[in-house]
N, C-alpha and C positions, 0 to 999 in steps of 0.2 A: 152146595151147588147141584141143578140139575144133570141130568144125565146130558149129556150131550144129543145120544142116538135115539133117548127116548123123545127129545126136544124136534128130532129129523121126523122118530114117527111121526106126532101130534100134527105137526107142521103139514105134512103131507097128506094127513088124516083132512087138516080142516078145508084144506087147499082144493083137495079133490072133490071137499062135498060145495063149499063156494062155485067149482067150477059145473060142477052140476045142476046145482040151484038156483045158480045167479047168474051164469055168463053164456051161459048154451045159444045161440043165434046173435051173439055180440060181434059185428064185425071185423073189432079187431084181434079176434083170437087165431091165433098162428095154428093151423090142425095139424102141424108137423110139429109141433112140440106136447111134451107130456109133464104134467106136476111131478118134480122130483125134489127132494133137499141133497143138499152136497156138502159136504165139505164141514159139517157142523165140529166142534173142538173147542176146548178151555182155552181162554184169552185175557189172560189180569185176574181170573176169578169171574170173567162171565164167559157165558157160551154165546159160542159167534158161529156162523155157517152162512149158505144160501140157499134163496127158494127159487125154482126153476117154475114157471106155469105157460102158460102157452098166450098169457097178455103179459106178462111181466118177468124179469130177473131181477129181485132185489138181495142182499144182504141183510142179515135180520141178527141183535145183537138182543141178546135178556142179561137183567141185573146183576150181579154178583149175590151171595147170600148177603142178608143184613141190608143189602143197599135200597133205598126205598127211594122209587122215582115217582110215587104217588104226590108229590107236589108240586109235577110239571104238567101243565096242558096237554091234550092231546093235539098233538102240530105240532107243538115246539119243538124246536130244533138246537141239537147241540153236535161241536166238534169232538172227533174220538183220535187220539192220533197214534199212526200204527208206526212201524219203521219204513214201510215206503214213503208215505204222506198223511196227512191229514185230511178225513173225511170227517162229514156232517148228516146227521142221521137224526132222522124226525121221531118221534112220541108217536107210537100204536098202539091199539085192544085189539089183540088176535085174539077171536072164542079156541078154548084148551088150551092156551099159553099164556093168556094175562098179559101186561104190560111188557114193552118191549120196544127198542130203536131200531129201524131199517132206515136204509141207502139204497137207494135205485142206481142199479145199472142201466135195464133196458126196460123201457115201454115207450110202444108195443115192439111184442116180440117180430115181426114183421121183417127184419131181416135173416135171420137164421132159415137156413135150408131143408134144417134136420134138426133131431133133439141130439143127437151126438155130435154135433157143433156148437149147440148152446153148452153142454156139459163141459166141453171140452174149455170155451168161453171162460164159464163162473169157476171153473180148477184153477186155469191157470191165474186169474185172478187171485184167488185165495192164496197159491204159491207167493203169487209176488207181494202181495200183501205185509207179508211177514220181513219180505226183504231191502234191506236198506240201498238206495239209488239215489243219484242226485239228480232233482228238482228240474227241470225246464226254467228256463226263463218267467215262462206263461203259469208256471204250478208253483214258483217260487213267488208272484205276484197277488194271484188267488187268495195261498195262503194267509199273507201279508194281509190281504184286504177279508179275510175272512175269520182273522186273528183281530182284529180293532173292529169288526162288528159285534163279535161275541164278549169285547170286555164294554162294549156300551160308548164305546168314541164315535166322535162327532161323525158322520160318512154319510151327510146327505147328499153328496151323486152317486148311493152306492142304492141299487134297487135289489132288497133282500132276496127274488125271485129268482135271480142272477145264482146264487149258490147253488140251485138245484142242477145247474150241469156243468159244474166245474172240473168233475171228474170226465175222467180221460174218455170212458164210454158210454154217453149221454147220447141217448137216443133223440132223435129230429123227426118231425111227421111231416113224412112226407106220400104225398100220393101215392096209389098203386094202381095197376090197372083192375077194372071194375069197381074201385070204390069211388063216390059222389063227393063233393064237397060237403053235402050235409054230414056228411059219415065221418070227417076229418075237423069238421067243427065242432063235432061231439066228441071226439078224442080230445081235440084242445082244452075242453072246457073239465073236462073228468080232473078231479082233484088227487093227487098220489095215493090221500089215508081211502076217498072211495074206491080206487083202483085196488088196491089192497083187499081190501073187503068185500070186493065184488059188489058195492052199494053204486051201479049202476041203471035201477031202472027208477 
């Protein structure tokens, strides 16, 4: 297994030069937040942590040793379940990490104030992560419907899109003052893996 802190550097290595190279004049970068990893640590035999950037908060999980996810798409998407709940976390190529699943928390970062309120955010997330809680109603329903998508049953009223904010802190675009509609049509239209990558122009 990788190191865990050396997987925080790399991360933060790649993060800081994406956001230099690719997102500099990108409207919706939050300038009150800063590239950080958090929280990174062994989970089953893989390393799990978070990426903090000032367009995104995601969760970002790498294989276990031996594990080879080379024969899933990049997009695909699969369920991971922890002792809170069950999340779903898509196929990436981060450059100096290689293959790897992340879950979005936040994009755009556009509500946070500060970076010591996002930090404070993807910790306490991490905490609870680990902790066993019972379900809502609405997260006990989710699941249900996103357990019979993933074994291949019939769920044609069920629009696969729908999973990507089922979790508790899914972010919603919504206007700000000074931005245009065109500026908010381009957020909607930005795909997660390009978000990720800064494959924005």
């Amino acid at each position: 297994m990788q190191d865990p802190q050396q997987i925080a550097a790399q991360l933060e290595q790649t993060f800081h030069k994406i956001h230099l190279e690719n997102m500099l004049g990108i409207p919706i970068l939050n300038p009150h937040i800063q590239v950080q990893a958090l929280g990174f640590q062994e989970f089953e035999g893989r390393v799990l942590g978070i990426i903090i950037t000032p367009w995104l908060m995601n969760v970002v999980l790498l294989p276990a040793a031996g594990e080879d996810w080379s024969t899933m798409q990049l997009g695909d998407k699969r369920p991971h379940k922890f002792a809170s709940r069950t999340y779903k976390f898509m196929l990436n190529d981060i450059d100096g990490i290689g293959l790897c699943q992340t879950h979005s928390l936040y994009s755009p970062m556009r509500d946070f104030s500060s970076h010591e309120q996002a930090l404070g955010v993807a910790q306490n997330f991490i905490d609870n992560l680990m902790v066993e809680r019972e379900l809502s109603e609405e997260e006990l329903v989710d699941e249900e419907l996103l357990g019979r998508v993933m074994r291949g049953e019939e769920t044609p009223e069920i629009n696969l899109d729908d999973f990507d904010v089922i979790e508790p802190m899914a972010a919603v675009t919504t206007p700000v003052r000074g931005q245009n509609e065109d500026q908010i049509l381009v957020e909607k239209k930005i795909s997660r893996r390009n978000l990720l990558r800064g494959n924005l122009r």
